[in-house]
C-alpha positions in Angstrom: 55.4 21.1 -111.5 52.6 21.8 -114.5 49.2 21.9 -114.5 47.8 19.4 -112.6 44.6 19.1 -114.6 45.9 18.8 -118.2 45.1 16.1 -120.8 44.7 12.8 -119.2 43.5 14.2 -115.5 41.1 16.1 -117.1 39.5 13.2 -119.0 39.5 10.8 -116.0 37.5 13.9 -114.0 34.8 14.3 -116.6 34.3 10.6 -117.4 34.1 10.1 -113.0 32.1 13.1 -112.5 29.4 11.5 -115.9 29.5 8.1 -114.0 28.8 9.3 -110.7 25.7 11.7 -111.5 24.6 10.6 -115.1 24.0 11.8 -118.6 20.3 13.3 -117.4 21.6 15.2 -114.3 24.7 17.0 -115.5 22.6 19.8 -117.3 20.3 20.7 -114.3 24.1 20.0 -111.9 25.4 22.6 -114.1 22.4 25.0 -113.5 22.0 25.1 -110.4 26.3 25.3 -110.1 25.3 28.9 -112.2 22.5 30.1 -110.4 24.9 29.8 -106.8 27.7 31.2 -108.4 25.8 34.2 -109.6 24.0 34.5 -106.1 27.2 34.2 -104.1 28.7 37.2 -107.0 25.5 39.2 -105.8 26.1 39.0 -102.5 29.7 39.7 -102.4 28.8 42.6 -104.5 26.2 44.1 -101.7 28.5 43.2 -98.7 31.2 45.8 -100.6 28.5 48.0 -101.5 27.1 48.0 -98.0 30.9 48.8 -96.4 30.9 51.7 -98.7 28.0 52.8 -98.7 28.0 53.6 -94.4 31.3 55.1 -94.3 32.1 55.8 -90.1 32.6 58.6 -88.3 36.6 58.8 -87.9 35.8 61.0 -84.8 33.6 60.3 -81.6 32.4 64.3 -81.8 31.3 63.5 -85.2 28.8 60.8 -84.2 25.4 62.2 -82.7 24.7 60.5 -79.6 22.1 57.9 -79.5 18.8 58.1 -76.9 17.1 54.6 -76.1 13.6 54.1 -76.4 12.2 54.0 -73.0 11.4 50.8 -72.6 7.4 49.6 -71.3 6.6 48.4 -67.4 5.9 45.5 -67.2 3.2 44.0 -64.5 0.3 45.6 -62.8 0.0 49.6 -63.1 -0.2 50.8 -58.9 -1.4 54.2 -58.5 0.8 56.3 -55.9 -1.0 57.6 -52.7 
């Protein structure tokens, strides 16, 4: 089994693709195909970057533990007798 888009296939694609959005629209279609492909190369780039970048702990006694916030009351302040 060869390619299946050589000669022929090809041509049927591109004459389909030219009759379903038009002459005018295939250069701005193309555009905006090469800015997403360049954003979605950007982010794949950060996501690695990012996985590198906060290496964990491979032990728990590494890790310094974590204190939470104390969190505000909520409703009226009562004074204590």
């Amino acid at each position: 089994m060869g390619n299946l888009l050589a000669g022929p296939h090809l041509w049927i694609l591109l004459i389909v693709i030219l009759l379903l959005f038009g002459a005018a629209k295939l250069p701005a279609l193309a555009k905006s195909m090469g800015q997403s492909a360049r954003i979605f190369k950007g982010e794949m780039k950060a996501m690695k970057d990012d996985d590198g970048a906060t290496g964990t702990p491979t032990t728990t006694a590494d890790a310094a533990p974590v204190e939470k916030p104390a969190e505000p009351r909520s409703g009226p302040a009562t004074p204590s007798p």
